[in-house]
LOMIMI-685571 format. One record per residue: residue in one letter; x, y, z negated of N, C-alpha, C in turn. Coordinates in steps of 0.001 Angstrom, whole numbers, plus 500000, padded with zeros to 6 digits. Atoms other than C-alpha are relative to their C-alpha. Example, Ala and Ser with C-alpha at 12.3 -4.5 7.8 and 13.67 -1.06 7.14 Angstrom:
LOMIMI-685571
A500890498810500000512300495500492200500900501200500000/S499180498810500060513670498940492860499230501090499270/
***
This chain:
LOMIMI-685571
X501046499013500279218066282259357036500587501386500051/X499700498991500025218502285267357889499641501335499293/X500476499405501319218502288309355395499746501346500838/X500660499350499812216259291090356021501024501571500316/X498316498439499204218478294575357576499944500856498407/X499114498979501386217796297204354750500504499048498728/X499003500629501104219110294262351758501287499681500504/X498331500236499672222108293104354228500667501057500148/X498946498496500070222903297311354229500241499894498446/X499523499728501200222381297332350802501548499096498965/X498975500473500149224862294559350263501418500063500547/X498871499897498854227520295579352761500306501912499037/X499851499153500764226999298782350514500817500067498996/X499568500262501430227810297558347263501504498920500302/X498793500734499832230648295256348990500933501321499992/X499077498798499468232235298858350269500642500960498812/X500000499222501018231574300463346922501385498945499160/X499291500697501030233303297709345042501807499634500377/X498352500489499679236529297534347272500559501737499597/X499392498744499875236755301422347237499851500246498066/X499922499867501669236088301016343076501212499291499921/X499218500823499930238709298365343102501847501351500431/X498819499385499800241247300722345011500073501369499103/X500091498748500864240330303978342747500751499565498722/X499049500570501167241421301665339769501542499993500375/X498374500828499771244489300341341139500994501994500620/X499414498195499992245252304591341985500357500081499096/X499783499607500977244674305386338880501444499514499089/X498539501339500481247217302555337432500881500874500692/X498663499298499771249912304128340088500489501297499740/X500386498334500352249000307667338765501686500242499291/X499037499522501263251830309544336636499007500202498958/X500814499484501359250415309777333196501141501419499846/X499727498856500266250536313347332108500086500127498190/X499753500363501805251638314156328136500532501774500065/X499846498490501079252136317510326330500401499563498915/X499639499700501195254382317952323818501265500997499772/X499199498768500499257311319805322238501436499319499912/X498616500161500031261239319803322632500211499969498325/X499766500030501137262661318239319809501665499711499536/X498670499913500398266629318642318114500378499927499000/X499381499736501376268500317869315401500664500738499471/X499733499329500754269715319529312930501370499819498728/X498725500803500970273040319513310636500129501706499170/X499698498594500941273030322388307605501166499285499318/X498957500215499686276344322805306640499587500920498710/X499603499648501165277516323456302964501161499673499516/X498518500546500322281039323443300690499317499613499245/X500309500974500726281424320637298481499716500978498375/X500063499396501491282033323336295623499775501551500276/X500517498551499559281300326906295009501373501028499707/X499233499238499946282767329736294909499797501521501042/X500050499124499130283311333057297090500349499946501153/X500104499892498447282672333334300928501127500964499918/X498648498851499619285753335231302348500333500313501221/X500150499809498787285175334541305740499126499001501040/X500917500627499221282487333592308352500514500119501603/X499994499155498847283361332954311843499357499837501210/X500794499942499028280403332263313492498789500828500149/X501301499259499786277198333864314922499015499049500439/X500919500889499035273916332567315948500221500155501290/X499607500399498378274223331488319193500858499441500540/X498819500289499775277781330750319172499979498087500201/X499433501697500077278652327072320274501120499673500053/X499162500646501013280780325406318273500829498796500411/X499308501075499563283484322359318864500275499052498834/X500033500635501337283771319721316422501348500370499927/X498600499699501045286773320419313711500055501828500311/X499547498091500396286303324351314232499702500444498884/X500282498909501242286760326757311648498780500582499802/X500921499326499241283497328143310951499600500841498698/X500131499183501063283834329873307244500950499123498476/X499243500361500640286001329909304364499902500602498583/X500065499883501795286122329778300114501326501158499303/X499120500046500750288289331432298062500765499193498824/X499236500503501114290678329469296517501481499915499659/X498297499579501060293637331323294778499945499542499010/X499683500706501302292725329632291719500631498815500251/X499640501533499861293313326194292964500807499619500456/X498558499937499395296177327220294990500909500112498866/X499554499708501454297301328482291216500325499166499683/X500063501266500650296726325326290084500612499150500311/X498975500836499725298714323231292480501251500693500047/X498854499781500576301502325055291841501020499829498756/X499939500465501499301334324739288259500312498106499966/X499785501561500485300842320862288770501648499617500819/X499007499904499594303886321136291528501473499905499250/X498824499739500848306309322089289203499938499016498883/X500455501086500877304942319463286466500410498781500338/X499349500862499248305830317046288947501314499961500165/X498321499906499908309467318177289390500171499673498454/X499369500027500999309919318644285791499953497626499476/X500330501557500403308085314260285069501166499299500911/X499265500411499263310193313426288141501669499692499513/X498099499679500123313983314777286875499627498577498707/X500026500619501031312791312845283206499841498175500514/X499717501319499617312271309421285304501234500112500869/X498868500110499227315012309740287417501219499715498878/X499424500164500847316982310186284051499710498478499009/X499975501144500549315850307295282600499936498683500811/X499622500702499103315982305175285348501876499753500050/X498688499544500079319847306418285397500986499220498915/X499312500910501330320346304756281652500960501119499564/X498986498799500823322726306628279532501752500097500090/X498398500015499082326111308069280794500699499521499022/X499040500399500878329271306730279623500387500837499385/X499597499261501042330155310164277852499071499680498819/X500681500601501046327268309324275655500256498702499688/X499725501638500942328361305469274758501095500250499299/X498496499521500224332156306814274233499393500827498410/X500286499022501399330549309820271896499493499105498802/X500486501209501040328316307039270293501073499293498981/X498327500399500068331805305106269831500519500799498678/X499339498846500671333206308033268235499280500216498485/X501314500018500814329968308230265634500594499326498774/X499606501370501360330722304995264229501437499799499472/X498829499840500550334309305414263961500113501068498918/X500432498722500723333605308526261817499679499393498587/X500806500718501082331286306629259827500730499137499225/X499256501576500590333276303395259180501576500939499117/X499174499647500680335856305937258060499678500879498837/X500484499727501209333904307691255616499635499122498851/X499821500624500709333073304791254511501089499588498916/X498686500508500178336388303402253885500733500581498934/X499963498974500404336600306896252135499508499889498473/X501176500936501576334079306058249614500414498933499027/X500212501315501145335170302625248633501615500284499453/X498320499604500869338762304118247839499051500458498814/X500083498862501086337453306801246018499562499302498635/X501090500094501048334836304579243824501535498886499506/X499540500872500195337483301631243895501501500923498745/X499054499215500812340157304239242398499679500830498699/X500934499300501429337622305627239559500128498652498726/X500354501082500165336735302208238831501639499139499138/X498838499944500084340570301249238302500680500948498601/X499910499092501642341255304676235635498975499079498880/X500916500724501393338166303298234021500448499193499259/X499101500819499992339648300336233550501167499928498893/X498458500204500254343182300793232684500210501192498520/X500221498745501163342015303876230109498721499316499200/X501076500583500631338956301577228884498935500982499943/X500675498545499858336719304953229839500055501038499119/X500050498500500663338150307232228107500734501152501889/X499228498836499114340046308754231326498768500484501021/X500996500238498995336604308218233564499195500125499522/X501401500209500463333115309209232449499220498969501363/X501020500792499119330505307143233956499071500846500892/X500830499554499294328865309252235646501020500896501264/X499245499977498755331907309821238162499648499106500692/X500060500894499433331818306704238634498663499257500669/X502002499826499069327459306678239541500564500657501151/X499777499527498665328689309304241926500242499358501078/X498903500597499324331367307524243726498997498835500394/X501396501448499134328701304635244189498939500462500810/X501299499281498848326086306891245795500654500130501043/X499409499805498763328615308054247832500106498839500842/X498483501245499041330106304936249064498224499279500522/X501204500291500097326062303913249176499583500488501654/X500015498670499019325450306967251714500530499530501158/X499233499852498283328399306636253947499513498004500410/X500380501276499520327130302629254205499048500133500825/X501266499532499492323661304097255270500134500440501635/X500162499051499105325038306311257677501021498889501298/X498943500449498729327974304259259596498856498587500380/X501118500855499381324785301300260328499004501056500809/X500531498978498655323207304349261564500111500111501202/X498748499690499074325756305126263911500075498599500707/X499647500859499790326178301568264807498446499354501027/X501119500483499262322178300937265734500154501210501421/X500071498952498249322542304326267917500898499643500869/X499310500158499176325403303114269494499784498399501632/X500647501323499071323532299653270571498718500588500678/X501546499143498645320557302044271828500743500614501615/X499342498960499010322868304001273918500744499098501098/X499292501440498877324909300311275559498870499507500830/X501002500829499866321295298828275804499057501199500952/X500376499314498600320476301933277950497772500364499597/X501594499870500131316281303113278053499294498912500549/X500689501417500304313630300389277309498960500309501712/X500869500339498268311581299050281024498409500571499043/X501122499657500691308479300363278567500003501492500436/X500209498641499807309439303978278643500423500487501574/X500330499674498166310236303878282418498904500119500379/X501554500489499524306635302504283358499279501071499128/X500960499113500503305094304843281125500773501842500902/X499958498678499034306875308250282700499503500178501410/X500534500356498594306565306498286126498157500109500179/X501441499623500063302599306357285263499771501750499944/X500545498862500311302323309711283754500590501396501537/X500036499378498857304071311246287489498718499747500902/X501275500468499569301469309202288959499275500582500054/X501186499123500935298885311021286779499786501144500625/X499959498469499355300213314960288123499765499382501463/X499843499879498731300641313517291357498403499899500830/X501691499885499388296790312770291847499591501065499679/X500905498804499923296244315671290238499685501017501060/X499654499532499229297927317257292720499042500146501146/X500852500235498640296248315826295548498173499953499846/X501514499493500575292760316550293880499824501096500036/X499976498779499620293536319969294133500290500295500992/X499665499372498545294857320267297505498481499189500911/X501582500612499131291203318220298753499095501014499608/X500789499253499922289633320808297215499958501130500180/X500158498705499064290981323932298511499730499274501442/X500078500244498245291205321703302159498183499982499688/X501513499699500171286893321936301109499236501082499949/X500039499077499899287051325057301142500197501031500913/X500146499504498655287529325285304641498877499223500799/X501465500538499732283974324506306333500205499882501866/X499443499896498767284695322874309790498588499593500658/X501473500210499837281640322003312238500279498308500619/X499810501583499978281588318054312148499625499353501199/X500247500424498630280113317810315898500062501222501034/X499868498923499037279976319987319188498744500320499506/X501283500052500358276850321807318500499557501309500037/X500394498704500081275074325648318347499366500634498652/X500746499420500811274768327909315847498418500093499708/X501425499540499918271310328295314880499530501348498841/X500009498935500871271265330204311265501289500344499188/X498634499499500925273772332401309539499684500261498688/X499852500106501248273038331750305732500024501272498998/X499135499052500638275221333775304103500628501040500224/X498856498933499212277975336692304520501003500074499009/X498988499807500793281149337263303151500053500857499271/X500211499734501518281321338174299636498545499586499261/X501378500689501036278297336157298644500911498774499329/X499754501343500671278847333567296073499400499212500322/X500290501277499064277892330165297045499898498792498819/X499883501248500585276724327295294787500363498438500771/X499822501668499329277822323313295703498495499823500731/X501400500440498795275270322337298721499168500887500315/X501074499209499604273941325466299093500468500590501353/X499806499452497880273219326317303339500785500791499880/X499481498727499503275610328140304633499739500269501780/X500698500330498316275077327189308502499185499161500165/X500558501038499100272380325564310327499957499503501713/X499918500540498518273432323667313508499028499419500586/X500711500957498789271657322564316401500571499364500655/X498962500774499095272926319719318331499244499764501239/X500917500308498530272111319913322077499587498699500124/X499596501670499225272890316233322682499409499499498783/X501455499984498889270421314426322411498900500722499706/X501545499281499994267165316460323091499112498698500291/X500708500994499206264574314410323431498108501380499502/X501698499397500155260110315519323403499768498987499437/X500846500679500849258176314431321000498240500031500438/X501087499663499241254557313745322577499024498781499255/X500723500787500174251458311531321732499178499568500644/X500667500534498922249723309144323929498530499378499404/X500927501042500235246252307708323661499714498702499851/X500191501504500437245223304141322667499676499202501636/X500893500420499164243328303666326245501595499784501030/X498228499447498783247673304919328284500619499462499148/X498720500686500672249428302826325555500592499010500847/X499802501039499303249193299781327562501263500508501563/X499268499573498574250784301398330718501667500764499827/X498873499353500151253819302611328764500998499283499936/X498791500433500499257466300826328457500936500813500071/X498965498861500098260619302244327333501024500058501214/X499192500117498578263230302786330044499598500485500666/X500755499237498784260485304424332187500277501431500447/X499269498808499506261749307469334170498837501168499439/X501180498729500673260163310970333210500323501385500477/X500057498524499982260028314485334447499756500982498998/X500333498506500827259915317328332317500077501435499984/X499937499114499456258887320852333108499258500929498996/X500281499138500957258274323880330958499459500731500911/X501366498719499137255857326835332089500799501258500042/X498834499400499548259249329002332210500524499568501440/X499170500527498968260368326651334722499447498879500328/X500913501125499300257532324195336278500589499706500954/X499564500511499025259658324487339347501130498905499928/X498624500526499273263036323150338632499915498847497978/X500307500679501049261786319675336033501402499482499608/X498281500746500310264714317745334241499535498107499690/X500133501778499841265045313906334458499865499702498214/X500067500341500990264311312150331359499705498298500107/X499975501001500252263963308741329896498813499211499025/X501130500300501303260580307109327610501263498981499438/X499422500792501971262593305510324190499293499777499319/X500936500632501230260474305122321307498707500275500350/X501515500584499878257026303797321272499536500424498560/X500201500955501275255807303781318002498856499420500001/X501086500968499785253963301135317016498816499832498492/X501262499585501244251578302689314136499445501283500519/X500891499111499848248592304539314901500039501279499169/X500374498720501072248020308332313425498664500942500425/X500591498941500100245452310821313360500571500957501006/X499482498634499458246380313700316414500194500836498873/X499130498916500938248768316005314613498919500828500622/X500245498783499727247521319574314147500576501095501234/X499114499585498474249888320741317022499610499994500960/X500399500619498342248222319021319441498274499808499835/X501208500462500189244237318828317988499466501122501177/X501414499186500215241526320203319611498682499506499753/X501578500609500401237692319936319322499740498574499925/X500113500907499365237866316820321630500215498616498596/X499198501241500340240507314521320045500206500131498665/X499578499126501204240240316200316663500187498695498809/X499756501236500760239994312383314784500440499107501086/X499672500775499344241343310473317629501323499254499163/X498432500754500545244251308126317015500769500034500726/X498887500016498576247445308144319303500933499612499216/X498805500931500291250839306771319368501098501458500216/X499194499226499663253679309119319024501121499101500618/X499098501097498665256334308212322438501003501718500356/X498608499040500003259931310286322498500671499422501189/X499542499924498285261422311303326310501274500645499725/X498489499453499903265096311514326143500258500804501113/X499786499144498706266223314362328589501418500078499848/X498857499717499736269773315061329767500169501681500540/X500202498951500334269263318798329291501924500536500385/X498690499434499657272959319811330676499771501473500168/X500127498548499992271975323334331348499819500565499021/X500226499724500823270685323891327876498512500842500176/X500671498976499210267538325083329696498304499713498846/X500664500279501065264770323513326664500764500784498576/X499757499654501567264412325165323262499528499120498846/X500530500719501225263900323636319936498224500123500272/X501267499378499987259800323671319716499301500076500973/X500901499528498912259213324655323275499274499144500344/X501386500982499213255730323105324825500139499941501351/X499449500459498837256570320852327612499254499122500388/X500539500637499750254770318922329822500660498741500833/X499115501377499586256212315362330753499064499508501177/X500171500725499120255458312836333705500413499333500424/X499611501345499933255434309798333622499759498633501081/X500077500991498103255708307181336914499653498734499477/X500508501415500733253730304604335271499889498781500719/X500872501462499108252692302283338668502436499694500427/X498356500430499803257136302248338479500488498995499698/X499825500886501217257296300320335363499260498811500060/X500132501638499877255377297389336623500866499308500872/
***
């Protein structure tokens, strides 16, 4: 049966329409998606651990920086003060273990020696004297001897007993040398200065403010002769490496995005000469269009915020600047 001419146009119509709808889609799909957003950089503010007085700054904005450079410095003559003081504290704890480590010279055991010979002869001294009182008494029935010589003569002889056991324990201190107790305790208490030591030399070395990556000045804080509390800014760095844009895509262009996907990026300074980039993060929670990016249109829309790593070698993006990306979406299938 054959079908009537104007319905077999109208169908030869709608066949033509539907291949050339068909290829408009499948365009669209190889399209670059287009995205607006803003160069984005980190940030590293830079403070001493402790305070004190600025004495010297030696950077500027703008200046780029190398990691471990000098880039401002504390005063600290007190703390330099201070390890000196503990310095010498250390020599003096040091000589006192070294000496007792050493044990006690033989002129001191000899002198010791000498002590008790002294002693044992005072003694000896004594027990005449009382033994020869004792004796008159005696031989005179006390008339030649009051008694109270003879009390004396016993204190005495009492005394020099006291004193030559004296003499006799110091002389076994002095063979027997210093106790492993009072070593370990001087040996601790060097210990003790010696951290002090090195507690003070960490905190003048804190007092030199170095810049912990390669990176660019951004703000200069302070100036020399300001005082400076613990953590309070003194520099804020920018770190070129990595830049990436921060941009937000619609719910309808999520589907067409993966990471890895190549990317152009071209500022309205420099639309001609774009810089290669990379799509990285997706995220995968909806928001509200930021204020940055609202207008009338999309003013409650939802989108996905999606970050374009660039290799920015020229330094030719600023923090902030509004950049327009492009993205080779029919690539990524």
């Amino acid at each position: 049966m054959k079908m009537p001419f104007p319905a077999a146009l109208l169908a030869a119509a709608l066949t033509v329409g539907g291949l050339a709808g068909c290829d408009k889609r499948a365009a669209d799909a190889d399209a670059a998606l287009v995205l607006y957003g803003n160069v984005d950089i980190r940030q590293v503010s830079l403070a001493f651990e402790g305070s004190g007085r600025v004495v010297e700054l030696k950077a500027q904005e703008g200046d780029a920086v190398k990691a471990g450079a000098l880039l401002a410095v504390l005063d600290t003559r007190t703390l330099a003060l201070q390890a000196e003081q503990a310095r010498a504290q250390i020599d003096v704890q040091a000589q006192t273990l070294q000496r007792l480590r050493n044990g006690t010279r033989p002129a001191e055991v000899l002198q010791a020696r000498e002590r008790v010979v002294a002693a044992q002869a005072e003694q000896t001294r004594a027990e005449h004297d009382l033994a020869r009182l004792q004796g008159v008494g005696a031989a005179t029935q006390g008339r030649g001897v009051s008694a109270q010589d003879v009390d004396r003569a016993a204190q005495a002889l009492q005394a020099a007993r006291a004193r030559t056991e004296e003499q006799r324990q110091a002389l076994r201190l002095a063979e027997a040398g210093p106790r492993q107790e009072d070593i370990a305790g001087a040996q601790a208490q060097l210990k003790v200065s010696q951290a002090q030591l090195a507690l003070l030399q960490h905190q003048i070395e804190q007092g030199r403010l170095l810049a912990p990556v390669d990176a660019v000045v951004r703000s200069r804080l302070v100036e020399p002769g300001d005082m400076v509390a613990a953590q309070r800014p003194v520099l804020t760095l920018a770190l070129t490496r990595p830049k990436w844009i921060r941009a937000y895509v619609g719910e309808k262009d999520l589907g067409r995005l993966k990471p890895g996907m190549a990317a152009q990026v071209s500022s309205d300074s420099r639309p001609d000469q774009p810089i290669s980039g990379q799509l990285g993060y997706i995220s995968s929670v909806a928001e509200f269009t930021p204020k940055s990016v609202q207008t009338e249109e999309l003013r409650s829309s939802l989108v996905y915020e999606v970050r374009i790593t660039v290799d920015d070698a020229g330094n030719a993006l600023r923090l902030g600047q509004p950049v327009t990306v492009r993205l080779a979406t029919g690539a990524a299938r």
